[in-house]
VODOLO-776749 format. One record per residue: chain; x, y, z of N, C-alpha, C in turn; residue in three letters. Coordinates in pm, whole numbers, plus 50000, padded with zeros to 5 digits. Last residue first. Layout:
N
+-------+-------+-------+-------+-------+-------+-------+-------+-------+-------+------+
! chain !  n.c1 !  n.c2 !  n.c3 ! ca.c1 ! ca.c2 ! ca.c3 !  c.c1 !  c.c2 !  c.c3 ! resn !
+-------+-------+-------+-------+-------+-------+-------+-------+-------+-------+------+
!     A !     X !     Y !     Z !     X !     Y !     Z !     X !     Y !     Z !  Ala !
...
+-------+-------+-------+-------+-------+-------+-------+-------+-------+-------+------+
% end
This chain:
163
+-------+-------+-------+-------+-------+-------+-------+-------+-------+-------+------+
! chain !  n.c1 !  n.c2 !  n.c3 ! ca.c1 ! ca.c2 ! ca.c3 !  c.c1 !  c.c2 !  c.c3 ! resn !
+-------+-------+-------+-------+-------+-------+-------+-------+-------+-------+------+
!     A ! 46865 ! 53252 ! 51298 ! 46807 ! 53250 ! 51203 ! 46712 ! 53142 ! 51124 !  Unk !
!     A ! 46897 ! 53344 ! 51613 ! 46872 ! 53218 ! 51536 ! 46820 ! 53275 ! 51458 !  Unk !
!     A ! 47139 ! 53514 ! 51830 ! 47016 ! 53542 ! 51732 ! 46983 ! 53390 ! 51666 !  Unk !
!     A ! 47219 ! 53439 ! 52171 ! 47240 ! 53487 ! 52080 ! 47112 ! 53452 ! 51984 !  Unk !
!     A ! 47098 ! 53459 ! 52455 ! 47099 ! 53585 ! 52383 ! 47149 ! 53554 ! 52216 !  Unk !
!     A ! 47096 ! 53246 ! 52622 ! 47181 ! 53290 ! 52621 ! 47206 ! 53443 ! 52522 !  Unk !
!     A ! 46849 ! 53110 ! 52447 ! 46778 ! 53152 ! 52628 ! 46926 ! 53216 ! 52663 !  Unk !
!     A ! 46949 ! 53056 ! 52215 ! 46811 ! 53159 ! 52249 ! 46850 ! 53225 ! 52386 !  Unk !
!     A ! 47101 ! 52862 ! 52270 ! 47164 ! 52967 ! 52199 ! 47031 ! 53066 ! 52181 !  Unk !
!     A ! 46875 ! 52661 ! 52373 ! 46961 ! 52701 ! 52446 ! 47077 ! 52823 ! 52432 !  Unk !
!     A ! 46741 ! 52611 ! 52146 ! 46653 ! 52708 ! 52210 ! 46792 ! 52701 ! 52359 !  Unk !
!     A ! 46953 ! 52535 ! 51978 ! 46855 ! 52616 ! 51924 ! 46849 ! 52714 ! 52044 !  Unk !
!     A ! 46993 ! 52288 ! 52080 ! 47065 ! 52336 ! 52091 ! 47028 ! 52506 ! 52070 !  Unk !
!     A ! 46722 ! 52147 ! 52067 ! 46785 ! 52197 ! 52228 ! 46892 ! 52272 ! 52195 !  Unk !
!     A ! 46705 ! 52204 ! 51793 ! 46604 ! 52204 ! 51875 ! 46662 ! 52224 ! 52008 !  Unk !
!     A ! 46915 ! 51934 ! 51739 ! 46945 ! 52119 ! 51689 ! 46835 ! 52181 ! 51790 !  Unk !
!     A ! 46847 ! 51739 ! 51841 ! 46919 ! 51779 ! 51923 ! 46981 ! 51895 ! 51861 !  Unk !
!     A ! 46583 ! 51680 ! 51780 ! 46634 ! 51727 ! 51904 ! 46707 ! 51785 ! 51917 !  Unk !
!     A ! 46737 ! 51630 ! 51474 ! 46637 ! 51718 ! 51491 ! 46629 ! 51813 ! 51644 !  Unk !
!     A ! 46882 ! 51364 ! 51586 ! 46965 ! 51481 ! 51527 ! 46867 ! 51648 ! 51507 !  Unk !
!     A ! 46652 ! 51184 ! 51671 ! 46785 ! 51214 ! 51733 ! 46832 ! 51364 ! 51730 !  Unk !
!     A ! 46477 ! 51190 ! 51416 ! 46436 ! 51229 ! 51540 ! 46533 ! 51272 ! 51642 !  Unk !
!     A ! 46664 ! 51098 ! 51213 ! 46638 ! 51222 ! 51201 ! 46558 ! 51284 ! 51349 !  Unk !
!     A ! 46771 ! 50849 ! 51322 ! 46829 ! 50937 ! 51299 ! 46783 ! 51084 ! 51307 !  Unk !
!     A ! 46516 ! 50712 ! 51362 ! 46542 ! 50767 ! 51466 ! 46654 ! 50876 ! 51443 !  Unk !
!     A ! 46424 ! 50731 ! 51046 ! 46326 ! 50766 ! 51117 ! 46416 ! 50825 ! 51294 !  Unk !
!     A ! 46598 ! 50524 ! 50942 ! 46584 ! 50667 ! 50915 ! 46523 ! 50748 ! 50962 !  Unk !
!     A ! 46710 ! 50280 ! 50999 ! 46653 ! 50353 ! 51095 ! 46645 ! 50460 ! 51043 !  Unk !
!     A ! 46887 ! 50152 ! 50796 ! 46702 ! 50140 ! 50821 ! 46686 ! 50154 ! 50936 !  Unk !
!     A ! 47191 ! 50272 ! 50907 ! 47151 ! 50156 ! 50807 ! 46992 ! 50133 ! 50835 !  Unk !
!     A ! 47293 ! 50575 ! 50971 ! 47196 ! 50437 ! 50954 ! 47192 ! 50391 ! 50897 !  Unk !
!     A ! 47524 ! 50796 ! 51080 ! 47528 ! 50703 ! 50944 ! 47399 ! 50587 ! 51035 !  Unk !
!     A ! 47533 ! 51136 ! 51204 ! 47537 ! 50985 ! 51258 ! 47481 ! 50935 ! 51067 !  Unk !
!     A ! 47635 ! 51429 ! 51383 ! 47682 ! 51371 ! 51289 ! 47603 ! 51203 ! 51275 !  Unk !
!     A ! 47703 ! 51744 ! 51516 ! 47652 ! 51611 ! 51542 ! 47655 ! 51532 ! 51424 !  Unk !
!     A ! 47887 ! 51965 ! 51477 ! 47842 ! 51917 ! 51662 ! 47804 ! 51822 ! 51655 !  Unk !
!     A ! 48130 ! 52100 ! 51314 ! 48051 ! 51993 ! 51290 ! 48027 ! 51947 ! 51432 !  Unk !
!     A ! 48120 ! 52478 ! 51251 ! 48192 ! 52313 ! 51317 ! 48116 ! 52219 ! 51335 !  Unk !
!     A ! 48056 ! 52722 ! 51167 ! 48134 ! 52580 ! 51085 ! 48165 ! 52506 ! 51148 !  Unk !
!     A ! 47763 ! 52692 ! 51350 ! 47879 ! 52799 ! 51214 ! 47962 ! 52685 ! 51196 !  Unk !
!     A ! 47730 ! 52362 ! 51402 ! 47705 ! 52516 ! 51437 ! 47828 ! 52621 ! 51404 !  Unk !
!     A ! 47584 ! 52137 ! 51205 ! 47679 ! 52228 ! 51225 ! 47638 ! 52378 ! 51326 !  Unk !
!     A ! 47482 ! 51791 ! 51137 ! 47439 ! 51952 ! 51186 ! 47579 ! 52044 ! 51194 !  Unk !
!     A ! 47442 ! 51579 ! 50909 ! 47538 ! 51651 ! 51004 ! 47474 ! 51771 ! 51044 !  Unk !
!     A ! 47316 ! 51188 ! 50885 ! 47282 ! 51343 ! 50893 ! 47390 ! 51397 ! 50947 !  Unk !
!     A ! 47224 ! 50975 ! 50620 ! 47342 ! 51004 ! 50703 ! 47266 ! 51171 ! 50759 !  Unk !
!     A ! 47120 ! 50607 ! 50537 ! 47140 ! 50751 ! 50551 ! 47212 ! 50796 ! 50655 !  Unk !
!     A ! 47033 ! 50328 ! 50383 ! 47157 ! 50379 ! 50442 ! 47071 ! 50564 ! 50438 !  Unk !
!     A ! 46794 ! 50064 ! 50332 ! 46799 ! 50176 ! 50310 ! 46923 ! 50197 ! 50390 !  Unk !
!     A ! 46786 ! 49739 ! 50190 ! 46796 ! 49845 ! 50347 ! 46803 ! 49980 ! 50270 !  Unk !
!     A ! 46749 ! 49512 ! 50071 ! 46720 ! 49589 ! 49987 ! 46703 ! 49725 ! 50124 !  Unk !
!     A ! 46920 ! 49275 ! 50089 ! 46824 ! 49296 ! 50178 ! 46749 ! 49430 ! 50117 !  Unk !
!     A ! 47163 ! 49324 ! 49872 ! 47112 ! 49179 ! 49976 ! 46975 ! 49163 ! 50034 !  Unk !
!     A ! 47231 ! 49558 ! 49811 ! 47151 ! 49463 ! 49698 ! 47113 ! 49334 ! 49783 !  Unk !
!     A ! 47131 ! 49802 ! 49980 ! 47173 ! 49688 ! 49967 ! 47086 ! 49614 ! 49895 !  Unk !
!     A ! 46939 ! 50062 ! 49889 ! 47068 ! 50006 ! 49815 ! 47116 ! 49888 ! 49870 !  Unk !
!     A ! 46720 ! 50147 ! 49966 ! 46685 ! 50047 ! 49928 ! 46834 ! 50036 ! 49826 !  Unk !
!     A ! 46805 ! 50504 ! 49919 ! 46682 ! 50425 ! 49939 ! 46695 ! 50325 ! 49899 !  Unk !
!     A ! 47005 ! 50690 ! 50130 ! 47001 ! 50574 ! 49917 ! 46919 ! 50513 ! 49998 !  Unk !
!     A ! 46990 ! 51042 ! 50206 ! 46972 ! 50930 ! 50244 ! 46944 ! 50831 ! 50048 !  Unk !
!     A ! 47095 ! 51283 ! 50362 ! 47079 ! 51252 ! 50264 ! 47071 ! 51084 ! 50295 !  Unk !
!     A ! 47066 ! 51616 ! 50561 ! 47061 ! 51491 ! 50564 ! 47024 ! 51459 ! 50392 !  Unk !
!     A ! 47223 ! 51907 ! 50761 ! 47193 ! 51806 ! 50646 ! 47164 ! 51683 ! 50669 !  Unk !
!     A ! 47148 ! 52197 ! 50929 ! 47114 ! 52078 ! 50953 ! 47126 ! 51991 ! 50764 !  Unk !
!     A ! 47294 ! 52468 ! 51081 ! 47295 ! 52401 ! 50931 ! 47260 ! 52261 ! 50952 !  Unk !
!     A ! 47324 ! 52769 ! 51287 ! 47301 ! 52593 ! 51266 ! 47247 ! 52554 ! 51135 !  Unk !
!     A ! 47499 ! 53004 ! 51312 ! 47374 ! 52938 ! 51205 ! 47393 ! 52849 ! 51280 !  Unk !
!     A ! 47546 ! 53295 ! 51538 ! 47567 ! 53165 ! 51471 ! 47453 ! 53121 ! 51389 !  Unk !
!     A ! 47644 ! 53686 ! 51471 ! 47514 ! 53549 ! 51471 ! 47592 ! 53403 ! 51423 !  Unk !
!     A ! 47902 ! 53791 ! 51622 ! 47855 ! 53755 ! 51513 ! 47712 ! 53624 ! 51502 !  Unk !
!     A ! 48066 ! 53791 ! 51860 ! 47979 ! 53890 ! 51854 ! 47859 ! 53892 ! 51692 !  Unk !
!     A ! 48187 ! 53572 ! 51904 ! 48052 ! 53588 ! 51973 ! 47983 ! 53716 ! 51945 !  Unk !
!     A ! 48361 ! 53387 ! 51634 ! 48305 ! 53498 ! 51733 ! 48171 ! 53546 ! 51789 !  Unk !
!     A ! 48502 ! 53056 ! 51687 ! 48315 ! 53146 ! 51641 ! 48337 ! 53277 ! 51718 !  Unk !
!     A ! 48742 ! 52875 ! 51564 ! 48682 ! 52978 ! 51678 ! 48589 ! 53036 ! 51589 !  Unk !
!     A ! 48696 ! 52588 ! 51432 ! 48739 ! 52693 ! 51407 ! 48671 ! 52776 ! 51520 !  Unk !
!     A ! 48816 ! 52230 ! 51391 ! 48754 ! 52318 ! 51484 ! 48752 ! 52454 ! 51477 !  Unk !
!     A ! 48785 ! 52023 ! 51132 ! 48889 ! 52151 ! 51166 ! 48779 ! 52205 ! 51290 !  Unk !
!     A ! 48841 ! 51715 ! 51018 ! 48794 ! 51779 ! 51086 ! 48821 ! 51874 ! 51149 !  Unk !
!     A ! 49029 ! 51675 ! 50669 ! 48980 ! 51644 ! 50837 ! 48885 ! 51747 ! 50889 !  Unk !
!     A ! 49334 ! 51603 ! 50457 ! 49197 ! 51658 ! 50493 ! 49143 ! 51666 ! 50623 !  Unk !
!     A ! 49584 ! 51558 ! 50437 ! 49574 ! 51654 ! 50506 ! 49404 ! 51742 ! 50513 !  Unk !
!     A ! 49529 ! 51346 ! 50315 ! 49576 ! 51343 ! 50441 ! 49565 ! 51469 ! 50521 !  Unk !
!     A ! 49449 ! 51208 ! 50077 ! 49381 ! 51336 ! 50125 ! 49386 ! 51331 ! 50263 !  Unk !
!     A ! 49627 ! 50975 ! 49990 ! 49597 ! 51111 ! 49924 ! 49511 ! 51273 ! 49951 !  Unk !
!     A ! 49500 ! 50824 ! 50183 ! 49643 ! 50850 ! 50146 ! 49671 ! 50970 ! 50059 !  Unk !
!     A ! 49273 ! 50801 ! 50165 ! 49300 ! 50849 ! 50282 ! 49420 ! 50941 ! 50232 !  Unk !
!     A ! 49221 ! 50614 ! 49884 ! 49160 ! 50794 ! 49950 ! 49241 ! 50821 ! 50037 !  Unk !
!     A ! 49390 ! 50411 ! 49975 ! 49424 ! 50464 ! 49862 ! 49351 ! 50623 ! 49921 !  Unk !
!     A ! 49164 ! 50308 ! 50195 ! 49331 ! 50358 ! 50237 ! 49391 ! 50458 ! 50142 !  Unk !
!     A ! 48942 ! 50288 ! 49998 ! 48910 ! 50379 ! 50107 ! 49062 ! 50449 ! 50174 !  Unk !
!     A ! 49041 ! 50082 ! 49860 ! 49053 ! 50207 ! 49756 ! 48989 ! 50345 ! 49870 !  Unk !
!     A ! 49082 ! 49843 ! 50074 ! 49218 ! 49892 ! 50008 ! 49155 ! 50072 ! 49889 !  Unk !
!     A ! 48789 ! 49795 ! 50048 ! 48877 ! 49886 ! 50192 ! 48984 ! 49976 ! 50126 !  Unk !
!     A ! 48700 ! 49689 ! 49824 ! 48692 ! 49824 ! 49847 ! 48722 ! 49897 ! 49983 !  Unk !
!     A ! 48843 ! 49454 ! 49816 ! 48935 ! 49578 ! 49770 ! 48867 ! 49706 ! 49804 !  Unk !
!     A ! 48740 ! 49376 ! 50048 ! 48868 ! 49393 ! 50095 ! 48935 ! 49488 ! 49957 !  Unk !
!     A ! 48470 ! 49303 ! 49899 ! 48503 ! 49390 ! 50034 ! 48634 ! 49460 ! 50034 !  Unk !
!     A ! 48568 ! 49112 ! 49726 ! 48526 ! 49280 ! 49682 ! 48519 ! 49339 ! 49790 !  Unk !
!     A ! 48659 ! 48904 ! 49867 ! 48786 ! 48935 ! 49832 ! 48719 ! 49108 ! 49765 !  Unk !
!     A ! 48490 ! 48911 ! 50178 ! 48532 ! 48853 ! 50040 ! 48600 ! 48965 ! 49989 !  Unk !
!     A ! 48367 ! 48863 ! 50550 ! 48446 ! 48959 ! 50442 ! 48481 ! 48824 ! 50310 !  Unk !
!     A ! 48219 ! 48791 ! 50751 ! 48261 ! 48724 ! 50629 ! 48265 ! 48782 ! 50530 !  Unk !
!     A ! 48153 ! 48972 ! 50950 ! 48165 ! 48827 ! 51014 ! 48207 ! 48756 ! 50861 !  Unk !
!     A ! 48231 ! 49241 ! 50841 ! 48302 ! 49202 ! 50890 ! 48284 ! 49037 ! 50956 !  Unk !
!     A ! 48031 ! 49390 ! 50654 ! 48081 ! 49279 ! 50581 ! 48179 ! 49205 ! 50668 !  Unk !
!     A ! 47908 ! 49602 ! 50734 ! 47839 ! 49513 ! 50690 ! 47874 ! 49358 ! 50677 !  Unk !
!     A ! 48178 ! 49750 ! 50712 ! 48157 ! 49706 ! 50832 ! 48065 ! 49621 ! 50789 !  Unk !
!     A ! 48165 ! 49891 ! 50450 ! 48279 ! 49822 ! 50495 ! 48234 ! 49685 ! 50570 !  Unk !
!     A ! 47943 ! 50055 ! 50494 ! 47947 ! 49968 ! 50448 ! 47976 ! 49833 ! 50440 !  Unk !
!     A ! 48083 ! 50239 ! 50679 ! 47992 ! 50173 ! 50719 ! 47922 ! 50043 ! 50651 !  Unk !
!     A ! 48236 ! 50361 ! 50500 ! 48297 ! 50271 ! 50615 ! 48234 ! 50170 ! 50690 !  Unk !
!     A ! 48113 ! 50499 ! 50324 ! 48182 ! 50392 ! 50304 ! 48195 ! 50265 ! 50386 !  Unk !
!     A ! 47989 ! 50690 ! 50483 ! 47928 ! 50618 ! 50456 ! 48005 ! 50484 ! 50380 !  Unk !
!     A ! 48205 ! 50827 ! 50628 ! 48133 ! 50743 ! 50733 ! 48064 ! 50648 ! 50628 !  Unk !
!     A ! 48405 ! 51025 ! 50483 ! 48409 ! 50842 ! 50461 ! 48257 ! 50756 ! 50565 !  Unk !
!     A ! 48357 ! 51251 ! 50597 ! 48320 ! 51181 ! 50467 ! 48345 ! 51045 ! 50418 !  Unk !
!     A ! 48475 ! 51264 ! 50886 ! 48313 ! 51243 ! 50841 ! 48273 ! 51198 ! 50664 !  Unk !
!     A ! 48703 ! 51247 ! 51036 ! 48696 ! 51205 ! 50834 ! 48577 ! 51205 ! 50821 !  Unk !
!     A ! 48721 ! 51199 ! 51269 ! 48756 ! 51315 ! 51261 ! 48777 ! 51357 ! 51065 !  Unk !
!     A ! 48553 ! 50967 ! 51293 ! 48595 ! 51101 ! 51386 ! 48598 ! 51190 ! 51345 !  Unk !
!     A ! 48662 ! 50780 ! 51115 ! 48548 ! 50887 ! 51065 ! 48514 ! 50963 ! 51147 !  Unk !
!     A ! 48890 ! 50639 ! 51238 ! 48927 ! 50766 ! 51131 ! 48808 ! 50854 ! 51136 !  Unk !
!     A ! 48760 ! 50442 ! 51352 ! 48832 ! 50532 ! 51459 ! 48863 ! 50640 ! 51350 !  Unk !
!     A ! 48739 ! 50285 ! 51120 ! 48589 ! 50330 ! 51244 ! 48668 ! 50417 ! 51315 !  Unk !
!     A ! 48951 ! 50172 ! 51073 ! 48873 ! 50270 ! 50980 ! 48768 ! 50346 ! 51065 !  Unk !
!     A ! 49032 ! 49964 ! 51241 ! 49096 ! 50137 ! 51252 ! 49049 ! 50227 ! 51132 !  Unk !
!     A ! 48842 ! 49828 ! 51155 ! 48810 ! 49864 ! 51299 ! 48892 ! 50012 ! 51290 !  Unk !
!     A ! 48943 ! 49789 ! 50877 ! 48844 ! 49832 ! 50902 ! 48793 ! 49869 ! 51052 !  Unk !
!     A ! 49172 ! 49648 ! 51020 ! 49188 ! 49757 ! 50911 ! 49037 ! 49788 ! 50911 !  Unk !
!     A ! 49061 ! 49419 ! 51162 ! 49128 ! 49515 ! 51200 ! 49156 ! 49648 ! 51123 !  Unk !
!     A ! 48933 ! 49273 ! 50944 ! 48861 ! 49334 ! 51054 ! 48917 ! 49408 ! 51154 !  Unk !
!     A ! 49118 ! 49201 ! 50752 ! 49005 ! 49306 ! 50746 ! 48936 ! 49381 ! 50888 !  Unk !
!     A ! 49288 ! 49049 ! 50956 ! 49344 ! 49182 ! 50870 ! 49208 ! 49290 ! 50871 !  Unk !
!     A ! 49102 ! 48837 ! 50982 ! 49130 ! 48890 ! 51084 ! 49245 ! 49030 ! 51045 !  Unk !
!     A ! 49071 ! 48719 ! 50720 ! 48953 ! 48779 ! 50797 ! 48976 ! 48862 ! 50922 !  Unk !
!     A ! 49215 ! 48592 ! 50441 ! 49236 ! 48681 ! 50635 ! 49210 ! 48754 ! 50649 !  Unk !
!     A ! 49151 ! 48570 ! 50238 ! 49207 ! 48463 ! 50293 ! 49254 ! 48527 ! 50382 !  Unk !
!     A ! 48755 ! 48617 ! 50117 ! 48879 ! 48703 ! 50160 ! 48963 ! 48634 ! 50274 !  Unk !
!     A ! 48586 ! 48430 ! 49890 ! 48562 ! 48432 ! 50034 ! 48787 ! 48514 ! 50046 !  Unk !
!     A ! 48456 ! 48585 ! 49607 ! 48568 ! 48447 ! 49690 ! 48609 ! 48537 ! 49787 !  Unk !
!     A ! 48197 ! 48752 ! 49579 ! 48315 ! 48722 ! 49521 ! 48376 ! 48592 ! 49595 !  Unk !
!     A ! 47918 ! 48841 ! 49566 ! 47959 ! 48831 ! 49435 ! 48088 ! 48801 ! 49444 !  Unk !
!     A ! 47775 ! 48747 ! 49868 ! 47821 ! 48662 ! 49775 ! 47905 ! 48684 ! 49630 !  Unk !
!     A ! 47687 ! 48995 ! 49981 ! 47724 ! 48891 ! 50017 ! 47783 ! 48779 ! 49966 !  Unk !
!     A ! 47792 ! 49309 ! 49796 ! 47734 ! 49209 ! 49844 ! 47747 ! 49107 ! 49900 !  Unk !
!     A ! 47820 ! 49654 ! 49712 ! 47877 ! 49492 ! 49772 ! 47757 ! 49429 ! 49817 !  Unk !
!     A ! 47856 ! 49816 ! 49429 ! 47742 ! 49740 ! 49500 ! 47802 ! 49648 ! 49563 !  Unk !
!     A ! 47981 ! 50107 ! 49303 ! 47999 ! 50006 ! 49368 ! 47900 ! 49960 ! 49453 !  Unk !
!     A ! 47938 ! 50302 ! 49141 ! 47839 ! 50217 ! 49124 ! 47893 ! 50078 ! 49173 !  Unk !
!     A ! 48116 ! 50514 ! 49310 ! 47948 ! 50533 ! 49295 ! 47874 ! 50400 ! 49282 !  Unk !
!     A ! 48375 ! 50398 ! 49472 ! 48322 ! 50408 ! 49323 ! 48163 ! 50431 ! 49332 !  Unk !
!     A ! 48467 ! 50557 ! 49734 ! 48444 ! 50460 ! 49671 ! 48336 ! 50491 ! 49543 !  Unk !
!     A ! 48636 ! 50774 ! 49760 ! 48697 ! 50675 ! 49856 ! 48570 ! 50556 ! 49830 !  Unk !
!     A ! 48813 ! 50947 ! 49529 ! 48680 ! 50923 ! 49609 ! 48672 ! 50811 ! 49663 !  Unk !
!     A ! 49049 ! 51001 ! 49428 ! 48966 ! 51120 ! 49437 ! 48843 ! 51122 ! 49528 !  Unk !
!     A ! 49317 ! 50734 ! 49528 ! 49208 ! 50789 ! 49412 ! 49132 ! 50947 ! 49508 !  Unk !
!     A ! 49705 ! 50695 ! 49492 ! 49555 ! 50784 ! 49534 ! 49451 ! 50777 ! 49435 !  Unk !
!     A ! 49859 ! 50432 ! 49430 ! 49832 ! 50602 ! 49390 ! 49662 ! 50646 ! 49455 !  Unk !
!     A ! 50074 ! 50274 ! 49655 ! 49988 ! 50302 ! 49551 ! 49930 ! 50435 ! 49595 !  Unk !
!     A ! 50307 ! 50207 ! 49809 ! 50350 ! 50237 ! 49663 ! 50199 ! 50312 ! 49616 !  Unk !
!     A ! 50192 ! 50124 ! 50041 ! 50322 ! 50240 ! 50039 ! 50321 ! 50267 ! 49923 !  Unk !
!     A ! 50082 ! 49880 ! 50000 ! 50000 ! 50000 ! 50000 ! 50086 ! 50126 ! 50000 !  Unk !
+-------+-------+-------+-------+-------+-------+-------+-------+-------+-------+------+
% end
């Protein structure tokens, strides 16, 4: 992996894993470590969560398409190292936003036909909440909603403005 070249996106759009399209991956206990220290990256790599999560689907019997699409998640990393999660000071004398996103693939495992989604909130630019489902779309957004909502009316009851 020292030698190889970076890709742009840490996985191919019309990549579909599945349970069965390949031969069974000859150490299971690699993947599942390389992917465990993938779970500790999206900390502070929020754009991989949905990959990663994928990834993970596949850890009681990883195959050999799993394991390359880890190896093209490392390939990303490697090339966008100096990407990440930046904490930036907010001045207080300036209105904060809160920015709520969510996006969600309806019915993409080709196995089970699940739905995946993801939500981030932000307050002015820093990322406060964040979470990846696999067919819970419903508590995600209830979760992450609250918890702009308390955050909201607590940047109220302190004076500053909500737009």
């Amino acid at each position: 992996m020292n030698e190889a070249q970076f890709v742009s996106s840490p996985m191919v759009a019309s990549c579909k894993l599945s349970k069965t399209r390949s031969d069974i991956f000859s150490d299971p206990t690699l993947y599942r470590s390389v992917v465990g220290a993938l779970q500790y990256a999206t900390l502070t790599r929020p754009e991989i969560n949905y990959v990663v999560s994928k990834v993970c689907q596949f850890m009681s019997n990883p195959l050999e398409g799993h394991w390359t699409a880890v190896k093209r998640i490392l390939r990303y990393l490697k090339g966008t190292i100096s990407y990440g999660l930046h904490i930036q000071p907010t001045s207080t004398s300036k209105s904060l936003s809160i920015t709520a996103l969510y996006d969600a693939d309806w019915a993409s495992d080709v196995d089970d036909r699940k739905s995946t989604s993801g939500s981030t909130i932000f307050l002015a630019s820093n990322l406060i909440s964040g979470g990846l489902v696999n067919n819970g779309l419903l508590l995600v957004l209830v979760l992450n909603w609250s918890i702009a909502v308390l955050l909201s009316l607590l940047l109220k009851f302190y004076g500053f403005k909500i737009y």
